[in-house]
N, C-alpha and C positions, 0 to 999 in steps of 0.2 A: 551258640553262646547263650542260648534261650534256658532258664531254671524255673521251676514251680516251688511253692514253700512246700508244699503236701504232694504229693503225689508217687505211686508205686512204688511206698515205705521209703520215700527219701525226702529230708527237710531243709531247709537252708542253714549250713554252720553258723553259730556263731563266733569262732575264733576267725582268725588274720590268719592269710598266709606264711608259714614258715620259711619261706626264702627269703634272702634280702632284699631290700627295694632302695632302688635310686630315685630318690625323689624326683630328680630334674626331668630325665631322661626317658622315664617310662620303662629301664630295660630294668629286666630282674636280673639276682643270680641264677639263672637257668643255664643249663647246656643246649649247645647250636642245635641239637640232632630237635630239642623243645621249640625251638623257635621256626624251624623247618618246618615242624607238625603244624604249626600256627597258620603257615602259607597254602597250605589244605584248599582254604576257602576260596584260593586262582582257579580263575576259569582256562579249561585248555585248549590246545592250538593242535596243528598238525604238523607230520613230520615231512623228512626228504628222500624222496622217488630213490631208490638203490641201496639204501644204508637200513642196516638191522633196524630194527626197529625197538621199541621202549618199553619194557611191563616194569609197576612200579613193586618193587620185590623188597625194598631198605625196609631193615629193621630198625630200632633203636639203638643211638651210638655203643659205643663198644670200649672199652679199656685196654689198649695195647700191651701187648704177652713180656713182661721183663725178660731180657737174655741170662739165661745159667751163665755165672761165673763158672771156669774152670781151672781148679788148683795144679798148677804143675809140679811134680817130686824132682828133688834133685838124687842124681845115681852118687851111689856107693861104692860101684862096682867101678872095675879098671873102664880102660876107653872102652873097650867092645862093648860093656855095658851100657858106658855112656853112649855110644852109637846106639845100641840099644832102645836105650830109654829118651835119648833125642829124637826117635824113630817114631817110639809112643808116643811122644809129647807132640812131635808133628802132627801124627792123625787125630791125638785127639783137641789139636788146635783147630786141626781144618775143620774136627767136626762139630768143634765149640762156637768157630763162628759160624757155617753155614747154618746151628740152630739159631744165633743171633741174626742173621741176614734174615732168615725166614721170618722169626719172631718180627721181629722190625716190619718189615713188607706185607706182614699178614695182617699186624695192629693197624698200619698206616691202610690197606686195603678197604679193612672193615668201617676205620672210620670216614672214608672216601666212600663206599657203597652203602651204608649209614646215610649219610648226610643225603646223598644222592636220592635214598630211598625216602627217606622224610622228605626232604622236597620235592617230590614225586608227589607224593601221598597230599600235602597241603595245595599242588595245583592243581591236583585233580579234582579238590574240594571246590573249587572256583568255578567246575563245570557245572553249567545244568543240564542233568540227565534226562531229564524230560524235553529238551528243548536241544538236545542233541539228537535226540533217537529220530529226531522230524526234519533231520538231515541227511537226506537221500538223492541226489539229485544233482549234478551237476549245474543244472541252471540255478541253482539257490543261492551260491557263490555271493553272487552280486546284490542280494537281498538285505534287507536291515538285520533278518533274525541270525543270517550266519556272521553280520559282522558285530552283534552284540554279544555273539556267543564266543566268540574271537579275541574279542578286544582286551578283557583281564589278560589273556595270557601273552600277549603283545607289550602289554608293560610289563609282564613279569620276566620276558625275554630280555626287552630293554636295560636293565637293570639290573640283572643279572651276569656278569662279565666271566665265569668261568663256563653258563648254561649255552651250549653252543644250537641245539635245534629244540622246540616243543613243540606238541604234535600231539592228536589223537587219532586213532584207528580204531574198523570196525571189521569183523571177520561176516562174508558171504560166500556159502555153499565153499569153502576152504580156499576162497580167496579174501587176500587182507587189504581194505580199501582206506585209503587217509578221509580223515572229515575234516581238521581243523587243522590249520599249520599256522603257529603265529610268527611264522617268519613273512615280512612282508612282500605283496606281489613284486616282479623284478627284481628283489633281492640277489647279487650274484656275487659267487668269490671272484678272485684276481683273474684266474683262468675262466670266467666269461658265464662257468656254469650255472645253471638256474637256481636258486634255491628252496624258492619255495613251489609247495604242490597243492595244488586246485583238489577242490572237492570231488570224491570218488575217485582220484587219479590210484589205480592198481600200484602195490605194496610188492616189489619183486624180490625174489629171495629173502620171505621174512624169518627174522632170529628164529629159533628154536623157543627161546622163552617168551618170545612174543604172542607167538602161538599156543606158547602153554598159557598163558597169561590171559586170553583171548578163548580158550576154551573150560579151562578149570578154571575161572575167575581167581586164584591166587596170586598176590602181587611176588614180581619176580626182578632180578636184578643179573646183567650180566658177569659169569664168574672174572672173568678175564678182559683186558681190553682189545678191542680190538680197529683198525686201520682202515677206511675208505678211501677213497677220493676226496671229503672233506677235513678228513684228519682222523687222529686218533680219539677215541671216545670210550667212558661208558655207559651205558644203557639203563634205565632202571622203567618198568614198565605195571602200571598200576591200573586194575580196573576201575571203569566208571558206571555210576550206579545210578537210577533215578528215582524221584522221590516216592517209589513203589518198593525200592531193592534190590532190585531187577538189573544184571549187569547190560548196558546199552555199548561198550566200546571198553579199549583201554586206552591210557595217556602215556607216553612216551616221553623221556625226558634223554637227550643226549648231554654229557658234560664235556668240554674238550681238558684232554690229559695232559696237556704241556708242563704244567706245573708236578702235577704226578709223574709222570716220563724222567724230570730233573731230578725229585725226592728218590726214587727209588736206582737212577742213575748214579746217584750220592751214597748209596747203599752199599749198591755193588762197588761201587771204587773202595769202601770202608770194609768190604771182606777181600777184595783183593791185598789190600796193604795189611790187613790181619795175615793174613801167608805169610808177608817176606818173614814178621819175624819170629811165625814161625819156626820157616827154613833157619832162621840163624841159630833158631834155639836146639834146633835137631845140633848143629854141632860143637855150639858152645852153650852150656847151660845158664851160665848168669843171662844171654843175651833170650835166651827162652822164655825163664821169666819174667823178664823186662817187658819181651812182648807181646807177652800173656796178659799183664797189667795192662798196655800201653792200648789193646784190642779193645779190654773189657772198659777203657776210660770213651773209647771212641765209638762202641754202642751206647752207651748211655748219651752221649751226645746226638747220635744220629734218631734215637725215640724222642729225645727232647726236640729236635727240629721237626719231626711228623708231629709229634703235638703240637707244632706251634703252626705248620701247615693246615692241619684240621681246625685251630681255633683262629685262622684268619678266613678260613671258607663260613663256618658260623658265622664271623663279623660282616661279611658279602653278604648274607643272607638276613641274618639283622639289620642291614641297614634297606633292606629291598620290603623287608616289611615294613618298616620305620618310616619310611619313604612315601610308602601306599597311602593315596586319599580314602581309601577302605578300611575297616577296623581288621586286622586277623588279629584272633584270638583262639586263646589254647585251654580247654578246662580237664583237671584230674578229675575222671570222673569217682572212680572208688572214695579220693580223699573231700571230693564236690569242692572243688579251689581252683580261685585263676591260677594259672602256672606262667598266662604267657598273656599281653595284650600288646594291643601297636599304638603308636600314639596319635594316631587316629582320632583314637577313641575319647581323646580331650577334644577335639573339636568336632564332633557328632551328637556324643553324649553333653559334652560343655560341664565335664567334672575330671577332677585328676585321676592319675593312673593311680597314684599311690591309693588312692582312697578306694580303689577297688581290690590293691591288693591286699590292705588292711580288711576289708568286707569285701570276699568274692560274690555279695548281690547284691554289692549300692547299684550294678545295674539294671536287674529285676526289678529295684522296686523304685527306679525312673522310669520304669513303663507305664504308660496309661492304664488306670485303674480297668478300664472297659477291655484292656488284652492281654490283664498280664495273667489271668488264669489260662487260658488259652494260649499263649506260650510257658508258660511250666510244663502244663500236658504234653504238648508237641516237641518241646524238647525233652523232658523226662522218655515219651516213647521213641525218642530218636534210638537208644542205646538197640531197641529190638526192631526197629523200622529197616532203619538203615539211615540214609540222607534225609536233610528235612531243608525248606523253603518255604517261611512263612514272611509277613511283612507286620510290623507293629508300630504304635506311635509310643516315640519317649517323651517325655515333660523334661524340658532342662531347668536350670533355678531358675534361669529370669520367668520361665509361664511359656516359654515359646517352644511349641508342639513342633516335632521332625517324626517326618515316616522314616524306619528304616526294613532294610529288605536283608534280612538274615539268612545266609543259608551256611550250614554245615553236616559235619559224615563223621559218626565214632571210629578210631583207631584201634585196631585190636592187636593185643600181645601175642606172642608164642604161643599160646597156650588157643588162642582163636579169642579170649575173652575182652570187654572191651574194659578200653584204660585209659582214654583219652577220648573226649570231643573236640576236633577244630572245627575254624569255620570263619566266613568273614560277614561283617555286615558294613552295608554302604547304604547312603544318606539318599533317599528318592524322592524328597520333599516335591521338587520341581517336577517330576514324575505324575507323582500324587494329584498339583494344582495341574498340570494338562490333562490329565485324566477327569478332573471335578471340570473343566472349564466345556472339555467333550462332552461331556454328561449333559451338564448345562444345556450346550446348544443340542444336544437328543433331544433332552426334552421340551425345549423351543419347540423343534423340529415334529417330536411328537404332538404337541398341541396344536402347531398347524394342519399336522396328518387330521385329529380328529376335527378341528374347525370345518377341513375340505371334506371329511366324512359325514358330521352334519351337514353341511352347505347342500352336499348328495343327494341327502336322506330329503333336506328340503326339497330340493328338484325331481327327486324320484316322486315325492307326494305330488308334487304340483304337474310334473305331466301324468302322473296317474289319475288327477283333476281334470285336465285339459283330456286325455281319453276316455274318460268319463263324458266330458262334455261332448265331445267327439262324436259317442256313439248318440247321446241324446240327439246330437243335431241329425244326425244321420239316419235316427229311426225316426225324428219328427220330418226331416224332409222323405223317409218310405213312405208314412202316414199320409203325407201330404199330397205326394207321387198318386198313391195308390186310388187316397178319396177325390182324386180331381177325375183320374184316366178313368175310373168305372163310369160315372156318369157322361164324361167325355165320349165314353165308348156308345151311349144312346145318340146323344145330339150328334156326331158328326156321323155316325150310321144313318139316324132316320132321315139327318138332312140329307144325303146325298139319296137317300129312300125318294123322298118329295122331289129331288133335281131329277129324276128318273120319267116322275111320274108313272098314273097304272093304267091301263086296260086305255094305253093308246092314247089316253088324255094327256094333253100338257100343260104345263103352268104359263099363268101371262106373265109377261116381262117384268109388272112388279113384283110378282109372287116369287120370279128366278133371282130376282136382284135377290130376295127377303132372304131367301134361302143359301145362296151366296155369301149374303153376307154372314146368316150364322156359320155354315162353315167356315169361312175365312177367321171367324174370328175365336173357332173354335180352335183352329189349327194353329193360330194365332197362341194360345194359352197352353198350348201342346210346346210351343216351341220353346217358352219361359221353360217350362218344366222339364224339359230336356236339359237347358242350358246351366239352370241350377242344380241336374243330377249329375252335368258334366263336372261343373267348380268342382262340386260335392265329391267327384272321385278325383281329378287333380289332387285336390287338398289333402286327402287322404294316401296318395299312393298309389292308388288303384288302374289308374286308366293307364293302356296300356298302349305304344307304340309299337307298329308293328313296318318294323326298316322293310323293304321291297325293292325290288329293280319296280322302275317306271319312269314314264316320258315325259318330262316338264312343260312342252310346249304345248303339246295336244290337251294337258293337265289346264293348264291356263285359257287356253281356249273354250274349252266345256263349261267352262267358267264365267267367263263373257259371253258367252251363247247363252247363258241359264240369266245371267241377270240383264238382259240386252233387252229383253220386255219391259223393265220399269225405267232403264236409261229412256228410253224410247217413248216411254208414257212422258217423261218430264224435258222432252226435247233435249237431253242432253248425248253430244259426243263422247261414244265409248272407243279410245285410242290407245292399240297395244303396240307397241314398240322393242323392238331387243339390242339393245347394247354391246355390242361387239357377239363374237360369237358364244354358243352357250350349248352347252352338253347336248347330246339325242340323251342318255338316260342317265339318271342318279338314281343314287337308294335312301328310302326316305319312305313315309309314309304316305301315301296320294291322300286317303280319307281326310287324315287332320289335314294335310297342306291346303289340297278344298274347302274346307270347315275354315280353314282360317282365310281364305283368299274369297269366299263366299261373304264374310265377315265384314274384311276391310273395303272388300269395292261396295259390297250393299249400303255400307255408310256413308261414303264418298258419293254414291246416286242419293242418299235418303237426304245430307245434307246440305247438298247442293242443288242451290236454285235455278241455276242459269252459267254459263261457263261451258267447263266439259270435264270429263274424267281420263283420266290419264293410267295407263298401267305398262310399267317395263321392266324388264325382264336383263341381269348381269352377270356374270360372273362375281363371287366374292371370296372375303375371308371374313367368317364367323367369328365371334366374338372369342371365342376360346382358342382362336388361331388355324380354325381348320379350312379345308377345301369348303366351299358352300355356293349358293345360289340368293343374291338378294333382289328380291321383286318389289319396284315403289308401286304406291299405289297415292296419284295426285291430284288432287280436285279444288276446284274455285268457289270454295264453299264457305259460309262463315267464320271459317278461322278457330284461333283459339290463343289466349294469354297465358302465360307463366301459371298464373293462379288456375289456370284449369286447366293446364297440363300435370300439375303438380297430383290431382287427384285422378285423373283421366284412367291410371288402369285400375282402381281401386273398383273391388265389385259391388254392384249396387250402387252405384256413384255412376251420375251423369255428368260431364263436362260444366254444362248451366242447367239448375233445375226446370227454366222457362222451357228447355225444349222437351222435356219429357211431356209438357203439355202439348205442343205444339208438334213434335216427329213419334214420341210414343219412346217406349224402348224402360228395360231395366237397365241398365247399363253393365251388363254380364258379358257383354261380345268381347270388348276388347279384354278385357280381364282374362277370359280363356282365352283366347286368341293370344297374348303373349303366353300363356303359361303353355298352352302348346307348341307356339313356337322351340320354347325354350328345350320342351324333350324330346325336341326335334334338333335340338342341339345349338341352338339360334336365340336369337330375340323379336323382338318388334319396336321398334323407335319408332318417334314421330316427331317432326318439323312442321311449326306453324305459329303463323300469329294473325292478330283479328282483322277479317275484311281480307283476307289474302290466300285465304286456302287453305289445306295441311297435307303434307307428304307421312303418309304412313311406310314405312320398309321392315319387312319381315324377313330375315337371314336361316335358311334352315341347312346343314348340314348336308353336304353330296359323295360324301364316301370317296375314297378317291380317283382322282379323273385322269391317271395318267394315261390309261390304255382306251380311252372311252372318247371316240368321236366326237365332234363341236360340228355343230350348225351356220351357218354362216349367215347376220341377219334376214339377207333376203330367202338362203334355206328355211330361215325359222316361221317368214315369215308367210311363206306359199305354201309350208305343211299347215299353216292355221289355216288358210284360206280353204285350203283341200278340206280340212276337219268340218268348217262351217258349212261347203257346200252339199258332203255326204250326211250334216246332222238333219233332225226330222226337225220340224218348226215346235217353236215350245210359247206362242203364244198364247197368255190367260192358263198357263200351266200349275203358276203360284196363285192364280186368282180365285179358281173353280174346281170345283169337285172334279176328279176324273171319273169318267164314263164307264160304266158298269160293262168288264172284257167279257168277249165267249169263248166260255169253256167247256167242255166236257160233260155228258149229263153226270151228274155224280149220284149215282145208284149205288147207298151202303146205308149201314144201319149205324147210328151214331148215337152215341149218348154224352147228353150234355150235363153235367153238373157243375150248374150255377142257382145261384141263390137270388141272383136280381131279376126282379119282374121287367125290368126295362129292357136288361140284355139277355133274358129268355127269348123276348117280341122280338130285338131285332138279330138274335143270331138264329129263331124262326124263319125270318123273313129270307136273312139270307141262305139259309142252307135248304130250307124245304122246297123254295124254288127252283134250285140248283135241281134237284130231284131225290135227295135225301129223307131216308127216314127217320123219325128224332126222337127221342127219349129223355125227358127232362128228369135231374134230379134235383131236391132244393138243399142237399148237407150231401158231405161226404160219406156219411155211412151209406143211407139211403145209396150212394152211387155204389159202392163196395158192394149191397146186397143185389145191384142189379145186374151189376157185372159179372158177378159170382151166380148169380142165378141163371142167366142168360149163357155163361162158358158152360153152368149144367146140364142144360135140355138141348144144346146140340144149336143154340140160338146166339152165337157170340157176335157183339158189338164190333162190325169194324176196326172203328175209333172213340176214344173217349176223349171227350176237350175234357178237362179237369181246372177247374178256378181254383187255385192254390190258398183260399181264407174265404171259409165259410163255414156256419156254423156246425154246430155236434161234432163234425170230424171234418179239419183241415181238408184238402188237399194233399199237401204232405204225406198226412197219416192216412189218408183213403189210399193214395201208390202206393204206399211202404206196405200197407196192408192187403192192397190188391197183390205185389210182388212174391210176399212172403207166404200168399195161399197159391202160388206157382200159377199165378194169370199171365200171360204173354202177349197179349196183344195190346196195339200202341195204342199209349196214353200220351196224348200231350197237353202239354202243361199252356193254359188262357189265362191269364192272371195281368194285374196291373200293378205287378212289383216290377222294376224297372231298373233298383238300385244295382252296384257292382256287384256280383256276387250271388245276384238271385238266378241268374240261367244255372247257374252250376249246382246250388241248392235245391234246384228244382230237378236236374238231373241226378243228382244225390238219392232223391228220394225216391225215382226208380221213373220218373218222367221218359221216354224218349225223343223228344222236342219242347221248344219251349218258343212261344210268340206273346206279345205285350195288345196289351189294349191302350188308345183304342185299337179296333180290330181295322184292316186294309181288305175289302171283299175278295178282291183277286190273289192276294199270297194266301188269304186264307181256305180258301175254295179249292186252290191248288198245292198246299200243303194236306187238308184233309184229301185230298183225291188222290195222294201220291201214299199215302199210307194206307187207304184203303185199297190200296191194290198193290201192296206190301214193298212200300221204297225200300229204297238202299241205304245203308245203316249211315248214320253222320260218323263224320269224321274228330278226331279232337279239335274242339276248338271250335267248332265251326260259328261262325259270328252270325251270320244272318240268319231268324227263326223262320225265315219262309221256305227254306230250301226244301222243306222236306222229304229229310235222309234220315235216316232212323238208328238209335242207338243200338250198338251189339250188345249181344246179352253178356 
């Protein structure tokens, strides 16, 4: 129902419709077959499981065939004539009326499959073809899109009292499947049958013209009626198209014939009584044409009741549009004039009918200025498109805006030309404001996306801030690392030089203490720096647990045997205990478990004056729920308040600042000490208040114990006793240098590149004595030229210790560069990089060992002695740098 003023040489009329108009009513003088075309704009349904099926084939109404009168002669001749010519008159009575039976039957036919076929045509208009074709599926049934695509033809079923089933069909690889059946689900007749059919339900024995209907997209109408199971029907079957042109299905329209069945029952009774008189007239002539007359009085009445039968199915039909909350509307296109509107269209539009029929575009130019060029065009190219479905706003007088959603399909003549647009339009204002209100909250929705997108982008900066800082802290504690352990590596070598003493002479007792104590306190400062390389990879990630089968008890024990010297020194009782029974083995890590049980009893001696210390050993359940092991560790030591448990495992944070004068300590133990716990699966709690002591409890993780023997206290506690009696005594163990071991004369040629005059003297001191001969480089070229020179003349180095930073050429680039002129022989890497990361860095660059400064005389004597007499290659991984095992090439 869409017009443009200008478009594809056609303009908006100025004159008024030539048909009459009913002011009140909205109906014109139009004919039904018009008002039919109008109903186009129904959406279609589906039809019923067994019965022909529906192509829409109706043409435009038809004008019923008058019956020939036929004059009868009266004879002249004697009787035999008269016999005679009674004889003629007979046949050509019979054959006067059976052409009036026909005539009658054929008029009333056409304009029964007329009508049928125009309402065909107007419900298929109601389909959307686009919105059908995406109807495939059995499971869609139950969806919103099949029952919107449904629902027009549901009322138009409704409402319709002689349209017994509508329906649409699709043809697949030459079977015919139903889409849409507006007959409702459980719909049944009297006899129980189902009537209506589910989407894709197969189409059995389909009509002849259904199929032609379905393949040559020509609408099609069935010639004859014909009988089911549901009744007598006929058929009219009409493609459906979408807004491409493109045929998607056809619609099907069944009519039931009861009323046709009586009309043409009425017929026939009207040609049988044409005979009798006939026959009378064959013998007596007056009576002949009497009922010659009497015939031709009683066709004229019988065409007059089919016309009155076709103009009460019109009125059914008129009033099913009249009825519609939808506009159907009908335009001529050749003469551009309403011909047909519903009255609808007064409360849509909010303007009279008549005012459109006077101006077929008082409703064009109620469309909003911003769409009414845009439907001109769209429907101006409907006539060569095909369907069209556009949506536009109208202005009504009061100012108040309505969407409407128009769809219509041009009707084409005889001749295939088009002659007619219907189509309906329906009011989606409410449509419209759900659509703006979804929008709306999109774009809420959207601005929270980009809020949480910023929000991101801020966190993405700020931990790309925080790993920035990250690595600063991490390269200033390498730095740090690195410039303590090189000089580290003098003073605790030449002290333990001086605790040797040379050429037989010994130190007096105050010169041992002197010396004593710089080691102790050298190893001391070693062990800070350990503790902070540890935090340092915790914090990071880095440090790595390594799960293992091993024995908890004997674990615990080596443990109290190592710290049993300084219990000992401060008169206090070291008491291990085990609480019911406790695994022989878990899997766990023993290193950290030690690191952490070294930790909390060393505290528990360091802070305790007088009392005793306590440690036992339980079964548990770990904080996360799991099998585990918890070990208290209890001592009668100063205590601790709220306020200083609150900061207790905080690193670098001591309990009271007074005791860091008075016991020493960074305050880094417990800090790692719970965080190991923790990737040990566990925690560290602590229980305590002032003047009463503090129970520390560490929970780690024991994998599971169903199949794994228990100990029974005193089992637990005679395998310690056994442990303590086979360990060696480790008295003044933590207090003094160890004693310089014998080893092996070490007779190899070695070259050292180092850079420090300090740690040239004492890794001189130590290797030359050993029996080694030595080669000082002070840079890593220099070392590269000597090793290279040396593999030339048939004189190759052993071993190369290699110091990984020093100047002209790294370490690094002195391997990388030894490696890639094809030198082979073992370099290992002496360096005081410590961080996570640097043994692997150091093997990267073509290292085959890697050991830290300071240096230990005895791993290192026997690291260099094992390569110089070609060890066995390391293994992945291998943790400790003293093994000396050598990398495969």
């Amino acid at each position: 129902m869409q017009q443009q003023q200008a478009t594809a040489g056609k303009g908006y009329p100025t004159s008024g419709v030539s048909s009459a108009v009913n002011p009140v009513s909205c109906r014109t003088d139009v004919r039904g077959a018009e008002v039919r075309a109008a109903a186009q704009g129904a959406e279609s349904t589906a039809a019923k499981p067994g019965r022909t099926g529906v192509v829409d084939r109706m043409s435009s109404g038809s004008t019923p065939k008058q019956g020939r009168r036929t004059r009868g002669w009266v004879p002249s001749r004697p009787a035999l004539e008269g016999l005679i010519a009674g004889g003629v008159l007979l046949a050509t009575a019979m054959v006067s009326i059976a052409a009036v039976y026909r005539s009658a039957s054929h008029a009333f036919d056409e304009e029964v499959h007329a009508g049928l076929m125009n309402f065909a045509h107007a419900a298929a208009a109601l389909v959307d073809g686009d919105a059908h074709r995406t109807l495939v599926s059995p499971e869609q049934e139950a969806t919103p899109a099949y029952e919107a695509a449904v629902e027009p033809l549901r009322k138009v079923l409704s409402q319709a009292s002689d349209l017994r089933f509508l329906y649409t069909v699709v043809l697949v690889q030459d079977q015919v499947y139903f889409v849409l059946d507006a007959t409702p689900p459980g719909d049944a007749d009297d006899d129980g049958v189902e009537d209506h059919s589910a989407l894709m339900d197969p189409y059995e024995d389909a009509d002849p013209d259904m199929l032609a209907a379905l393949r040559d997209g020509e609408a099609r109408v069935t010639a004859e009626p014909y009988s089911d199971a549901w009744g007598t029907f006929i058929s009219a079957f009409v493609p459906l198209r979408d807004s491409g042109g493109r045929q998607v299905g056809v619609l099907g329209a069944d009519i039931t014939l009861a009323r046709y069945e009586a009309r043409l029952g009425e017929l026939r009774r009207a040609a049988i009584l044409g005979l009798i008189p006939a026959a009378i007239v064959s013998t007596v002539l007056g009576l002949g044409v009497y009922s010659l007359r009497r015939s031709s009085r009683l066709s004229r009445r019988r065409e007059h009741e089919a016309q009155v039968a076709v103009q009460e199915s019109e009125a059914r039909l008129r009033e099913l549009a009249e009825r519609s909350a939808a506009v159907l509307w009908l335009m001529d296109w050749k003469q551009d004039r309403v011909i047909y509107v519903s009255p609808a269209y007064e409360a849509v539009w909010g303007r009279l009918c008549q005012d459109l029929y006077a101006n077929s575009h008082a409703w064009i130019e109620s469309i909003h200025e911003e769409d009414r060029d845009r439907v001109g065009k769209e429907y101006y190219a409907s006539a060569a498109r095909g369907a069209f479905s556009m949506e536009y706003r109208v202005v009504r007088p009061s100012g108040e805006v309505v969407w409407v959603l128009d769809r219509g399909s041009p009707v084409l003549d005889e001749a295939g030309e088009v002659h007619r647009i219907a189509g309906i339009a329906e009011d989606i204002t409410e449509r419209k404001k759900s659509e703006r209100e979804l929008q709306r909250r999109h774009d809420l929705l959207q601005a929270f996306v980009d809020e949480i997108v910023a929000t991101n982008k801020k966190l993405e900066a700020a931990r790309q801030a925080a790993e920035i800082a990250n690595r600063a802290k991490s390269e200033f504690l390498a730095n740090v690392s690195h410039e303590i352990r090189t000089p580290m590596t003098a003073i605790l070598g030449f002290a333990e030089i001086l605790r040797e003493g040379e050429n037989g002479r010994r130190l007096s007792d105050e010169q041992t203490q002197a010396v004593d104590s710089i080691h102790r306190n050298g190893g001391y400062l070693l062990g800070i720096i350990n503790d902070i390389l540890d935090l340092s990879k915790i914090d990071a990630g880095k440090l790595d647990v390594d799960a293992v089968v091993c024995a908890p008890a004997p674990l615990i024990a080596d443990v109290l045997q190592l710290v049993s010297t300084k219990a000992a020194e401060k008169g206090l009782p070291l008491h291990l205990e085990f609480e019911g029974a406790v695994p022989v083995r878990i899997r766990s890590d023993p290193t950290r478990l030690r690191q952490i049980l070294i930790n909390l009893v060393g505290n528990a001696i360091k802070f305790t004056s007088a009392g005793h210390v306590r440690v036992s050993v339980r079964r548990a359940v770990t904080p996360a729920n799991k099998p585990g092991l918890a070990i208290e560790v209890e001592d009668t030591g100063l205590g601790l308040t709220e306020e200083q448990l609150s900061r207790l495992f905080q690193p670098f944070t001591q309990a009271d600042a007074s005791t860091t004068r008075v016991f020493g300590g960074t305050g880094l133990g417990l800090s790692i000490s719970r965080r190991l716990a923790r990737l040990l699966g566990g925690d560290v709690t602590v229980r305590s208040s002032p003047g009463k002591g503090s129970v520390f409890t560490v929970f780690v993780e024991t994998g599971p114990l169903d199949a794994v023997p228990m100990l029974s206290p005193q089992e637990a506690r005679e395998l310690v006793g056994r442990r303590a009696a086979e360990a060696p005594p480790r008295a003044r163990e933590a207090a003094t240098p160890a004693s310089m071991p014998q080893v092996q004369t070490l007779s190899a040629r070695i070259l050292i590149a180092e850079d420090g005059p300090d740690n040239q003297r004492l890794l001189r001191h130590v290797l030359a004595r050993a029996g080694a001969d030595l080669t000082f480089a002070e840079n890593g070229r220099l070392a590269v030229d000597l090793a290279l020179a040396g593999a030339g003349t048939g004189q190759a180095f052993d071993v190369i210790l290699m110091d990984m930073q020093m100047p002209v050429m790294s370490g690094y680039d002195a391997a990388r560069t030894l490696r890639a002129a094809g030198y082979d022989g073992p370099i290992i890497a002496l360096t005081a990089n410590a961080m996570s990361g640097d043994r692997e860095k150091c093997l990267a660059a073509g290292c085959d060992d890697y050991t830290v400064k300071p240096i230990r005389r005895a791993e290192l004597l026997e690291l260099v002695r094992r390569y110089a007499l070609g060890g066995a290659p390391c293994t992945a991984g291998a943790g400790d740098p003293a093994r000396g095992c050598r990398i495969s090439p």
